[in-house]
C-alpha positions in Angstrom: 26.1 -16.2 -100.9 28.9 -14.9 -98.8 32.1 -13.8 -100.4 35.5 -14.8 -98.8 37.3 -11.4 -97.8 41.4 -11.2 -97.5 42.5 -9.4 -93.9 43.6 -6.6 -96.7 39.9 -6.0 -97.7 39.0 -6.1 -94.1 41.6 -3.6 -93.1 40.8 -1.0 -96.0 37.4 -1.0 -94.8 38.0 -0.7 -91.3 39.8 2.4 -91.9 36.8 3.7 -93.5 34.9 3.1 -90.4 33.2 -0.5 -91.7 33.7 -2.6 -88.6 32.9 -5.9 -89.4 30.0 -8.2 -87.9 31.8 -11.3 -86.2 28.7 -13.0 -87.4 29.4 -13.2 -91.0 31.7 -13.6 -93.6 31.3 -10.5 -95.8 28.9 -8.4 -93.2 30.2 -4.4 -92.2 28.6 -2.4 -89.5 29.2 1.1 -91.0 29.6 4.2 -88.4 28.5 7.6 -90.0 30.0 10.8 -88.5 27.8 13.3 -86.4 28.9 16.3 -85.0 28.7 16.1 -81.5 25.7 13.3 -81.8 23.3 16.0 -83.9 22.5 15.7 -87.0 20.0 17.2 -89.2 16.4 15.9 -90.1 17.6 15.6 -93.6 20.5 13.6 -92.6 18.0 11.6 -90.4 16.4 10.9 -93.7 19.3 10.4 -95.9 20.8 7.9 -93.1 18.1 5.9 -92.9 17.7 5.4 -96.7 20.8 4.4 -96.6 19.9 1.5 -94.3 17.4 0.2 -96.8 19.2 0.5 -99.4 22.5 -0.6 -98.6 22.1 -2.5 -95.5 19.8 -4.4 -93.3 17.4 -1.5 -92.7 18.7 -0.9 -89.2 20.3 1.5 -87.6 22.5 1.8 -84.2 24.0 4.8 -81.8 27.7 4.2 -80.9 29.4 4.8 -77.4 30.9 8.0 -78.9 27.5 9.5 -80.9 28.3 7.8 -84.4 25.1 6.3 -85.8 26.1 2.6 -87.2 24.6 1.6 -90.6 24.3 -2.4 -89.3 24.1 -5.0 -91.8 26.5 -3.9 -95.1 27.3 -6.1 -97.4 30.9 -5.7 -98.4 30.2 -5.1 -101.9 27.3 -2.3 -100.9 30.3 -0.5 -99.0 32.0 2.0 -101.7 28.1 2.9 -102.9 26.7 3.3 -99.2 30.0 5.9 -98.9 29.1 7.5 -102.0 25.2 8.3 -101.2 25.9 9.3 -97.9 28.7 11.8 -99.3 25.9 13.2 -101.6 24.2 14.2 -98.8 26.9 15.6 -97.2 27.8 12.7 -94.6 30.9 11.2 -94.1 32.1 7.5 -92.5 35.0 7.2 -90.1 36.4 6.8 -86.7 38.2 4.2 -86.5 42.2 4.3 -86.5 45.2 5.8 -84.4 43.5 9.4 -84.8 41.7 11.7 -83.4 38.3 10.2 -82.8 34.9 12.8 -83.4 34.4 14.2 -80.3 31.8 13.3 -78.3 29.5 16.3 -76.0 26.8 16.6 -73.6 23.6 18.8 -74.0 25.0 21.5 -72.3 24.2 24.1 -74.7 20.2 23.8 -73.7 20.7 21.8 -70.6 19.8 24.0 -67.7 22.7 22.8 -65.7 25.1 23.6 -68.7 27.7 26.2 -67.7 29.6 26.6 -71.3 28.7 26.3 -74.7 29.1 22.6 -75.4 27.9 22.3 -79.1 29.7 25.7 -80.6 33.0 24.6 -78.7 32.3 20.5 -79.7 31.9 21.6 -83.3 35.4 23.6 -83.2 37.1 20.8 -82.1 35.2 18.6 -84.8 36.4 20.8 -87.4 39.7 21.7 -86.3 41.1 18.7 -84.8 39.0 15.4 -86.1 38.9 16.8 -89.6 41.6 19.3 -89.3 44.4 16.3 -88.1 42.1 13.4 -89.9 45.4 12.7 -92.1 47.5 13.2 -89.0 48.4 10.0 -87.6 49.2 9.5 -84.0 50.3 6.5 -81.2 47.2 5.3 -80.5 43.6 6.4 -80.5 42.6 9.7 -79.0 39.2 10.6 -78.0 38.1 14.4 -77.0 34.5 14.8 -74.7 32.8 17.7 -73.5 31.1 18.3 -70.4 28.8 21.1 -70.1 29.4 20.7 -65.8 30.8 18.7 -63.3 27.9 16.6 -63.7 30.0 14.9 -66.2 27.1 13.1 -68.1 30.0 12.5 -71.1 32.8 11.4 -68.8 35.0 13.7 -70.0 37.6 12.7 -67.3 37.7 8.9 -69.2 38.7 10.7 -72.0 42.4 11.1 -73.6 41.6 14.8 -73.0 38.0 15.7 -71.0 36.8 19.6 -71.1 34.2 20.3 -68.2 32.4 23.7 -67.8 32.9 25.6 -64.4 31.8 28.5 -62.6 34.5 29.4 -60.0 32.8 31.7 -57.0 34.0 34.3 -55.4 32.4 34.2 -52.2 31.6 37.7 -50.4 31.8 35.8 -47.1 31.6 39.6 -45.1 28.3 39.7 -46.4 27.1 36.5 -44.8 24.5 37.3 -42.4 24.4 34.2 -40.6 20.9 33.3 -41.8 19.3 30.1 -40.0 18.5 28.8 -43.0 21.3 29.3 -45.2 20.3 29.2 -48.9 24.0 29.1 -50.0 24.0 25.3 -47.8 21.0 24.5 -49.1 21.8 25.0 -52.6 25.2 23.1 -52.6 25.0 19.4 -53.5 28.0 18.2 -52.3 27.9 19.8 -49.1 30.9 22.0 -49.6 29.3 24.9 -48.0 27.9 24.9 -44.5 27.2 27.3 -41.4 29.8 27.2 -39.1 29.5 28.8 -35.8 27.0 30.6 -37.3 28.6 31.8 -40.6 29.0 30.6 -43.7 32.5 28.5 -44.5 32.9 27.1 -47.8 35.7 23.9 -48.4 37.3 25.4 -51.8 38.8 21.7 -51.9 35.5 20.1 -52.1 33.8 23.1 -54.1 33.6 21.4 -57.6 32.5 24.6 -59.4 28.8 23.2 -60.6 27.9 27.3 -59.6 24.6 26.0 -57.9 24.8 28.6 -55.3 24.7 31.6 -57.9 22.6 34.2 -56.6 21.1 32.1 -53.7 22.2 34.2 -51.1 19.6 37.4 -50.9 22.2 39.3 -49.5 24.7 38.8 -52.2 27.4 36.5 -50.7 27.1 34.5 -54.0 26.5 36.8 -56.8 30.0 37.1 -58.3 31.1 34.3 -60.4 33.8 33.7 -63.4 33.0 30.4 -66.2 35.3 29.1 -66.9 36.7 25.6 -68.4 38.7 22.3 -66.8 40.9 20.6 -68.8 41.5 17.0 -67.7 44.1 14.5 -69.2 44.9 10.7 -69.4 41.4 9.2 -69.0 39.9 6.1 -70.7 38.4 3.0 -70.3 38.1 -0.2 -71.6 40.1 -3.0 -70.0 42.0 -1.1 -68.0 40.2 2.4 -66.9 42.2 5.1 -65.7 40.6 8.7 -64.1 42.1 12.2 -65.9 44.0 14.5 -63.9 43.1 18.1 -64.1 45.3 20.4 -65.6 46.6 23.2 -62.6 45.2 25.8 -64.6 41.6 27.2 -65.6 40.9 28.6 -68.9 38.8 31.2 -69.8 38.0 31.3 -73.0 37.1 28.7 -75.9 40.1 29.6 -77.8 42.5 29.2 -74.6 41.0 25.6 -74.7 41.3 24.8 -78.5 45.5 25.5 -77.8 45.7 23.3 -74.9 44.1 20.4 -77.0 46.2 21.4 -80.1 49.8 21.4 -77.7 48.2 18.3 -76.2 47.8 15.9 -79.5 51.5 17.5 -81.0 53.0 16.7 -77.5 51.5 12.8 -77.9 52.5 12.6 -81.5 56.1 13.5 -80.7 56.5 12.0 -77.5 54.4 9.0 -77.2 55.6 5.6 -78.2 53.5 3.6 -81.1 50.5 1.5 -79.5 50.9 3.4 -76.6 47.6 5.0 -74.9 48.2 9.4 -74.3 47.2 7.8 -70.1 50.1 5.6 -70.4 52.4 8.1 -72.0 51.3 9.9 -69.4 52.7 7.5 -66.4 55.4 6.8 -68.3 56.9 10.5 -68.6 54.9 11.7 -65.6 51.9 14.2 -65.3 54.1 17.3 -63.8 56.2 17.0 -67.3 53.5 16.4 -69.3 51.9 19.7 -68.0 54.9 21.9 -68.1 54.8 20.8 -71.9 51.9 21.5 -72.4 50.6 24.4 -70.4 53.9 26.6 -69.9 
């Protein structure tokens, strides 16, 4: 029998991360937290216990990597969050917060130019845990793209992180090669022969570092990773594209202060039920960056 729920009860529960099923009365969907979508095999195992015990024996991936426990009877919530935090899993992200951040497989991905889980799990610790009780305008949501591949969609993010490796062309030693392994390489055409030397559109270059070490005679051997910070993406019903930040950072800890200035800049400046892309138009981007980065 279904139990008649006040919008206070549904409310608490939501801002435990119990989002409730539109096709009952007293039913939750219940997201657990991953790191970056991985989880251990004994979380695996722990999770889906959970299921059968607590819910409907099913399980679901979310959009951003949370694994939903479908099927939870309100009363099964408060024990369902008990036996996963024995096992050292937590429920969440819902809420005007920082949301878990979401990553691609660049760590192992053999187009991956940074270190997608070890930064991910920084910004899991220090921003969605770190600000959990920090409340903000509206939802934020963090991804991480290994390269410009962006597999993630970092730039429909609040804030998007995507790996690069900048070239420095050695275009004196370009030997005009008929077959020039540096065009062949690029896939977006940004390098070509030109008159019979290479020429290479910086414009259009979008830093994937394909082209590393394809020349034999060293025109693309020198490179520098390094990381893209975009801002004011999301979708939804109305989508909007980041725009990169000016500057490139070099290091993870660089990157971890531009977020940090980013979510303190939309706490302060950012008007309640207001999305960071529409503080963003609001206050315009060149402001927004001089806040941020300067």
């Amino acid at each position: 029998m279904s139990k008649t729920l006040t919008a206070e009860d549904i409310k608490r529960v939501k801002g435990l991360g119990c989002l409730k099923d539109k096709r009952f009365d007293d039913v939750f969907n219940v997201r657990v937290i991953t790191r970056n979508g991985k989880i251990t095999s004994d979380e695996h195992r722990a999770i889906a216990e959970a299921a059968d015990r607590f819910g409907s024996g099913e399980a679901a991936m979310t959009t951003r990597l949370s694994i939903e426990i479908q099927g939870v009877k309100y009363d099964n919530i408060d024990p369902l969050i008990e036996f996963l935090a024995s096992h050292g899993l937590e429920t969440g992200g819902t809420g005007a917060l920082v949301r878990p951040v979401v990553s691609c497989k660049g760590t192992t991905c053999r187009f991956g130019l940074i270190e997608t889980y070890e930064l991910s799990e920084k910004i899991h610790e220090r921003f969605y845990k770190g600000y959990h009780n920090v409340p903000l305008p509206h939802k934020f949501k963090i991804a991480v793209g290994g390269c410009p591949n962006n597999c993630v969609k970092p730039d429909l993010n609040d804030l998007g992180i995507i790996g690069q490796r900048v070239p420095a062309h050695d275009l004196e030693k370009c030997r005009g090669c008929k077959k020039c392994q540096v065009e062949i390489a690029c896939p977006i055409g940004a390098a070509k022969l030109v008159d019979g030397k290479l020429a290479v559109d910086t414009d259009a270059c979008n830093h994937c570092g394909r082209c590393k070490g394809a020349c034999p005679f060293g025109v693309t051997s020198t490179y520098i990773n390094c990381y893209k910070v975009c801002l004011g993406g999301r979708w939804g019903k109305r989508t909007a594209q980041g725009r990169p930040l000016s500057k490139l950072f070099k290091s993870e800890e660089e990157v971890l202060e531009v977020i940090e200035r980013t979510i303190n800049f939309y706490r302060e400046e950012g008007k309640p039920g207001e999305r960071f892309a529409d503080t963003i138009n609001r206050l315009g981007f060149e402001y927004v960056e001089s806040k941020i980065v300067k």
